[in-house]
N, C-alpha and C positions, 0 to 999 in steps of 0.2 A: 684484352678487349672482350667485353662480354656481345654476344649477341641474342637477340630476341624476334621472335618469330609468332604473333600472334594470329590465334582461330577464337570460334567463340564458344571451343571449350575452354582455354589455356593456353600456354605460353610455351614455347619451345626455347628451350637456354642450349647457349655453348658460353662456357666459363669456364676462363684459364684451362681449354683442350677437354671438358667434361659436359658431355652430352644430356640434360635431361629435361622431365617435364613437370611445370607447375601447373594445377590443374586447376580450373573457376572457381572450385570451391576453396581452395590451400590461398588463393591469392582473395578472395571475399572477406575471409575468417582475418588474414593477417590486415587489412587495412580498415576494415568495418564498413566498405565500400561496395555497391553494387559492381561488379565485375566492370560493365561498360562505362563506369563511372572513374574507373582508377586510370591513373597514369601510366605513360613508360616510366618515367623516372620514379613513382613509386614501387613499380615491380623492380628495377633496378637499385633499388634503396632493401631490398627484399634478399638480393641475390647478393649484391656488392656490399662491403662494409661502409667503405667510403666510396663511392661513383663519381664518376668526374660528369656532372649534369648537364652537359651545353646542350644551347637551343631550347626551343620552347616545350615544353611538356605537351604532349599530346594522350588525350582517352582515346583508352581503347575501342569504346564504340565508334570513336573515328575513325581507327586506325581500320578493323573489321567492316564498320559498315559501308 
């Protein structure tokens, strides 16, 4: 199970027991997307090879703001 923990610099990952962080800029670059523009599922598309998607995708400026 991955988890994610978003601020509105970046993302705090724990994947498969490995602590780390993607930061605004590493998650901008990889989607070509304004930070608060990207989804969970596309940062989980980011971290995960295949991710199991359920539920609806929500942006991060929702999630933050």
């Amino acid at each position: 199970m991955t988890t994610l923990s978003f601020d509105e610099d970046g993302v705090d990952v724990v994947y498969e027991g490995t602590e780390f962080r993607l930061s605004k800029d590493l998650i901008e670059g990889a989607t070509g997307k304004s930070y608060f523009d990207v989804t969970d599922h596309e940062v989980l598309q980011i971290v995960e090879e295949s991710p199991d998607l359920a539920g609806e995708p929500r942006r991060i400026g929702d999630v933050v703001g």
